[in-house]
C-alpha positions as CSV (number, residue, x, y, z in Angstrom):
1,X,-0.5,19.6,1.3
2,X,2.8,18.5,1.4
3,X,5.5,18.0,-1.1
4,X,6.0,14.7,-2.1
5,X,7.7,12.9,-5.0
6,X,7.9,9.1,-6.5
7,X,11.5,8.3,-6.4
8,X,12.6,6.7,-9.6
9,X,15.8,4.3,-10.2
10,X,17.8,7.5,-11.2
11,X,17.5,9.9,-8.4
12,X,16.9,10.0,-4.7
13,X,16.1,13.0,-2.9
14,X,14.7,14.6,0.4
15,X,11.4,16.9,0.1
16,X,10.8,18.8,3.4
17,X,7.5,19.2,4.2
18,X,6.9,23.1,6.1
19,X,5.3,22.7,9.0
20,X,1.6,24.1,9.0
21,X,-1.0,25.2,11.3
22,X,-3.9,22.6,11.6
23,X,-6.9,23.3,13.7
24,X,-6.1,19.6,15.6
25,X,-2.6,20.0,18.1
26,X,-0.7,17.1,17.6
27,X,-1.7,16.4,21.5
28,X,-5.4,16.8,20.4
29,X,-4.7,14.0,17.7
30,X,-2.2,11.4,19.9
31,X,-4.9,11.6,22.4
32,X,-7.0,10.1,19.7
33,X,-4.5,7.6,18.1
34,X,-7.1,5.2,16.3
35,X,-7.9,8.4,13.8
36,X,-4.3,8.4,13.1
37,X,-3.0,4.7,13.6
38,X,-6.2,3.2,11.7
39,X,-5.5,0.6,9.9
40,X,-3.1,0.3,8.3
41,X,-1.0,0.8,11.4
42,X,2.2,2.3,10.5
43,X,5.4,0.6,11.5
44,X,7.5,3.4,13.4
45,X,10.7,3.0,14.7
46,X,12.3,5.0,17.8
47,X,16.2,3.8,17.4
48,X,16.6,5.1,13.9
49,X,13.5,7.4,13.9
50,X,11.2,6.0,10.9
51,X,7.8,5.8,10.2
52,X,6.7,3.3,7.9
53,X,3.7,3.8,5.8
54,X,2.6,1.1,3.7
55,X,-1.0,-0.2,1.6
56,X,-2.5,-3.8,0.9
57,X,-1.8,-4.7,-2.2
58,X,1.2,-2.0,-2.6
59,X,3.5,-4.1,-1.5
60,X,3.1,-4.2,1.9
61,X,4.9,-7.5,2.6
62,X,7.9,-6.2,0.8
63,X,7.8,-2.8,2.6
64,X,7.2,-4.5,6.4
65,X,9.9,-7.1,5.6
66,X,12.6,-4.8,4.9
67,X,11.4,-2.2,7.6
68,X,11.4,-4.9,10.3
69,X,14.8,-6.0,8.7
70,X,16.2,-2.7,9.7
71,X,14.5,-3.1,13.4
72,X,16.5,-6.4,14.0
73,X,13.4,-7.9,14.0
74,X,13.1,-9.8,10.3
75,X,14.5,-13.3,11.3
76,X,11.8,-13.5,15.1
77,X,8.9,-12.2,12.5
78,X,9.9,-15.1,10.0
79,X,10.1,-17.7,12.8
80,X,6.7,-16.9,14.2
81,X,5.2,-16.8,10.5
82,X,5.6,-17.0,7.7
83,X,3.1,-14.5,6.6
84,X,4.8,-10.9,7.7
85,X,1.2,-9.7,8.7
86,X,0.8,-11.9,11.2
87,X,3.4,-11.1,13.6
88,X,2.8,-7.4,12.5
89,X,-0.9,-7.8,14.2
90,X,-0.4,-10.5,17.1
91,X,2.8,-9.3,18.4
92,X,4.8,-6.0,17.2
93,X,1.7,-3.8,17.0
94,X,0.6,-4.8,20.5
95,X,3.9,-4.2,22.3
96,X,5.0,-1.8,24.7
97,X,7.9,-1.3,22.3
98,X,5.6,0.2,19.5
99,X,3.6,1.9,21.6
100,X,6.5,3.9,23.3
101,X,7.4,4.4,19.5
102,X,3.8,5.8,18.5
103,X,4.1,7.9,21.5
104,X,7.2,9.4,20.8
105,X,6.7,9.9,17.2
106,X,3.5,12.1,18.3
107,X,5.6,14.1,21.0
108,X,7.9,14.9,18.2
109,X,6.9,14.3,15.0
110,X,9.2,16.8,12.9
111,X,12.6,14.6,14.5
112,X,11.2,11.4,12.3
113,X,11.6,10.3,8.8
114,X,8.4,9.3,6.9
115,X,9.0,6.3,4.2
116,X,6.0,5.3,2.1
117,X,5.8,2.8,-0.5
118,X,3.4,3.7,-3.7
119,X,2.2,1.8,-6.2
120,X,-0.2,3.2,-9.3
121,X,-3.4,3.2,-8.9
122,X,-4.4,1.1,-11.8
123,X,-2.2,-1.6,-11.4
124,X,-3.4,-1.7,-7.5
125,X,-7.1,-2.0,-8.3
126,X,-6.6,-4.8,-11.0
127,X,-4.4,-6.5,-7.1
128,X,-7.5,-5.9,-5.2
129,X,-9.6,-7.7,-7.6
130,X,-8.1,-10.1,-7.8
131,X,-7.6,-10.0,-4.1
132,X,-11.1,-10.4,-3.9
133,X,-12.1,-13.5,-6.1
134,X,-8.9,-15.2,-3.9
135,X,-10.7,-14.4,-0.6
136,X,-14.4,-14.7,-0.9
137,X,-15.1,-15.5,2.3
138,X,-13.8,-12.5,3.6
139,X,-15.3,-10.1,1.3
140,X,-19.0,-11.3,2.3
141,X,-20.9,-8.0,2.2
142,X,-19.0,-7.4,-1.4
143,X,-20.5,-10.9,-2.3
144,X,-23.9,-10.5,-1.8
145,X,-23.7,-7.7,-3.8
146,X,-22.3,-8.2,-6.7
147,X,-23.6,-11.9,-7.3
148,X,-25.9,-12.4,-4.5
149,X,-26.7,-14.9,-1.8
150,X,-26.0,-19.2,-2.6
151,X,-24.5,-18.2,-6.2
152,X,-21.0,-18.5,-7.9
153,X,-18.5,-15.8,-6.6
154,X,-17.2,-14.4,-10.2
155,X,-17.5,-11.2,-11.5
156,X,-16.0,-8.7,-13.7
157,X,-13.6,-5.8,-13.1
158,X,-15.7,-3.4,-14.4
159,X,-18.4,-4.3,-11.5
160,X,-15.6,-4.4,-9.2
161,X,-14.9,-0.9,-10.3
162,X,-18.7,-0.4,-9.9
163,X,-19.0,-1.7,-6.7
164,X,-15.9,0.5,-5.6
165,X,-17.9,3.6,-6.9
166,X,-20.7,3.0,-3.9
167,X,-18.4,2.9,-0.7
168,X,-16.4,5.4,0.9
169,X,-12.9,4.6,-0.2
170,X,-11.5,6.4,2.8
171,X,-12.7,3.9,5.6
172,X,-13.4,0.6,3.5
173,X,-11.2,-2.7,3.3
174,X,-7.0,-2.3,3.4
175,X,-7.0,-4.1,0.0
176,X,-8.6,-1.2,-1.6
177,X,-9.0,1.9,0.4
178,X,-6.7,4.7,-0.6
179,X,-3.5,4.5,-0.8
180,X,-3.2,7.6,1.0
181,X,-3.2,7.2,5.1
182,X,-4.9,9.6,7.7
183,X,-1.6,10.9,8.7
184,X,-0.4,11.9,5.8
185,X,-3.8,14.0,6.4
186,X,-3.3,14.9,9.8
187,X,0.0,15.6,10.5
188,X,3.3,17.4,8.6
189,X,6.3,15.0,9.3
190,X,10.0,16.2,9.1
191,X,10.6,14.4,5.6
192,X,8.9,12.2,3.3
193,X,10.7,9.6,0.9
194,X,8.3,7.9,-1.4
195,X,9.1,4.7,-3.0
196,X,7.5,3.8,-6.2
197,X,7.2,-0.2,-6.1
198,X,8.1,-1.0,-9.9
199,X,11.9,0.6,-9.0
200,X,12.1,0.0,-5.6
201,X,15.3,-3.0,-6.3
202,X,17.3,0.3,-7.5
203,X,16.1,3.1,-5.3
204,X,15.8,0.9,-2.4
205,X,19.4,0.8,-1.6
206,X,19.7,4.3,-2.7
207,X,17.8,5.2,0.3
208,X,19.3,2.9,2.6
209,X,22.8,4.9,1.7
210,X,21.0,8.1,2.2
211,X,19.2,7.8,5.5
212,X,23.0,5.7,6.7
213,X,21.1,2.5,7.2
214,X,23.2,-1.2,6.9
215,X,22.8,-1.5,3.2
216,X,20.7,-4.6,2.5
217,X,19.4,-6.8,-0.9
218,X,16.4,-5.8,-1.8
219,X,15.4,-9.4,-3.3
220,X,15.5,-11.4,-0.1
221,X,12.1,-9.2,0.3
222,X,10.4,-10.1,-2.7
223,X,9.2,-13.7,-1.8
224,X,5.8,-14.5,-0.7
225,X,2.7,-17.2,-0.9
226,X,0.2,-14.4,-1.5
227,X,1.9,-13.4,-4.7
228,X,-0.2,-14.3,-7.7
229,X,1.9,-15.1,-10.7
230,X,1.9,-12.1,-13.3
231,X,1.6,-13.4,-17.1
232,X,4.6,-12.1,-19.0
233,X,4.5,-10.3,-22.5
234,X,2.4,-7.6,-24.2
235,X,-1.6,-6.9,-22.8
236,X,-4.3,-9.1,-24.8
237,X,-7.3,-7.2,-25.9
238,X,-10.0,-5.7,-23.7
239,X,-11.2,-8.1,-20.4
240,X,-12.6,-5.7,-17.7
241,X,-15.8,-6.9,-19.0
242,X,-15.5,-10.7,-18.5
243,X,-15.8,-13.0,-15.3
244,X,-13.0,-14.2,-13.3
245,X,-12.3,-16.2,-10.7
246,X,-8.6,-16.8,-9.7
247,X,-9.6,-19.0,-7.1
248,X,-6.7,-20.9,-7.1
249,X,-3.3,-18.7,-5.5
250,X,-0.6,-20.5,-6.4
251,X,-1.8,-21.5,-9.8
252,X,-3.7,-18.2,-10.9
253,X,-1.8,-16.6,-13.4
254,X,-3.1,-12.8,-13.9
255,X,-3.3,-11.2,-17.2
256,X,-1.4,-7.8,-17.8
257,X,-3.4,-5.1,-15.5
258,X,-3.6,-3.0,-18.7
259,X,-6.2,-5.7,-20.5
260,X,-8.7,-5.0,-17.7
261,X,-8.9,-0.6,-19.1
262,X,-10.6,0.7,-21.5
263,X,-10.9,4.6,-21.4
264,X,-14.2,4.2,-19.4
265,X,-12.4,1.7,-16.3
266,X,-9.6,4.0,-16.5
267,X,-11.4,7.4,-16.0
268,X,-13.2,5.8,-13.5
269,X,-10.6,4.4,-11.6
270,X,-9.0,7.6,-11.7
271,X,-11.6,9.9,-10.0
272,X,-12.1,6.8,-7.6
273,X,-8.4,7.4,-6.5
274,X,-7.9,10.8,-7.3
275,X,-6.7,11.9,-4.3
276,X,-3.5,9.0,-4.6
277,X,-2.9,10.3,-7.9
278,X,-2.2,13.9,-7.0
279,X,-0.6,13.2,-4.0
280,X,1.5,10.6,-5.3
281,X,2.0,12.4,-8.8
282,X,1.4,8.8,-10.4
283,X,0.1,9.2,-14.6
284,X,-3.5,9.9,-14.8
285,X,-3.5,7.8,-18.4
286,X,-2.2,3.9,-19.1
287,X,0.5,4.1,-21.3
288,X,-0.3,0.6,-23.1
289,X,3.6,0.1,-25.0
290,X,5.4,0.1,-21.6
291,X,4.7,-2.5,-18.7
């Protein structure tokens, strides 16, 4: 596996992944791209050779807006939509331009820079579910099974958690499938720069400076509609257990993720995502006196 390492507010450094023998070629697996470039489709870059990794609910918006920033293409993405994803899907990742960028990237793979943004586990899963109540009509086979056919779409986070438990978090929705991306299985890039989200306004720039990109303001990223709005101030006392519905975006205000654990969510959430956790070398435990 290869080395990787959450890059704080204090320190920013390069871990260089050795090169190792896999019983796929790299031809072998760019003649099958969809096992590599299945959603979500990483942004790569050919002029200043970067791949960009990224997860739903991690945040990707951030992540895709300051990549696409760095690709001159920010300001065109904006003035097709305002929602980031959508000129993602309907126009970059269909373009000869990222396809002669995927191509390349699979001729040499060892000449690009991997960037992937992180986010722990446990506060991602609390952002799927709520995800989840927020979108009900496109979360229909969820629906029907956690409250059935014609009834009220509410439900706890501990079912949430339960109904996680029965699907193969490899292959399932981008809002809560593993952070961790079939490439990161498949192939051994040059370098790999991991950017935990919670200090990614100080190591951000940090970065920037070190890989000689135009150095940028993190903040102009932040802003989005499909942010719900975080309540501030220490966690209340145990809610995985009670129904919610945040149906409303803009006026759902989501209680501190840590109010949704008890030690049985959290274990469970943890062998759920095990495989982020080691990877990404995020706490196994909540600390509950630190947000």
């Amino acid at each position: 596996m290869p080395t990787y390492k959450i890059f704080d507010a204090v320190t920013l450094r390069t871990f260089v992944t050795r090169r190792r023998k896999r019983n796929k070629s790299i031809r072998q697996i760019a003649a099958n791209l969809h096992s590599v470039t299945y959603g979500p489709q990483p942004i790569v870059d050919l002029r200043n050779k970067i791949v960009l990794l990224w997860s739903a609910k991690a945040g990707s918006v951030f992540a895709i807006k300051w990549m696409f920033k760095h690709m001159g293409l920010l300001e065109e993405a904006l003035a097709f939509h305002p929602w980031i994803h959508c000129y993602r899907m309907k126009v970059f990742c269909v373009s000869d331009r990222y396809k002669a960028a995927v191509e390349d990237f699979f001729q040499s793979p060892l000449s690009y820079r991997v960037i992937k943004f992180v986010r722990s586990p446990f506060k991602r899963a609390v952002s799927s579910y709520v995800h989840v109540l927020q979108n009900a009509e496109r979360n229909s086979d969820l629906v029907e099974t956690l409250v059935g056919a014609e009834q009220k779409f509410t439900f706890s986070f501990d079912q949430f958690v339960g109904y996680l438990g029965t699907i193969d978090l490899r292959n399932s929705d981008v809002h809560y499938r593993t952070q961790t991306h079939q490439l990161e299985r498949e192939l051994s890039p040059g370098s790999v720069f991991l950017l935990n989200l919670d200090h990614s306004m100080e190591s951000l720039p940090k970065l920037e400076s070190y890989l000689g990109l135009p150095q940028t303001d993190p903040q102009q990223y932040r802003i989005s509609s499909h942010h719900a709005t975080r309540s501030l101030g220490a966690p209340a006392q145990f809610i995985g257990d009670q129904l919610f519905e945040f149906s409303d975006r803009g006026q759902a205000s989501v209680p501190d993720y840590r109010s949704f654990y008890n030690r049985d969510l959290e274990q469970r959430v943890y062998h759920l995502y095990a495989e982020d956790f080691l990877r990404y070398g995020f706490s196994t435990v909540i600390n509950r006196r630190d947000p």
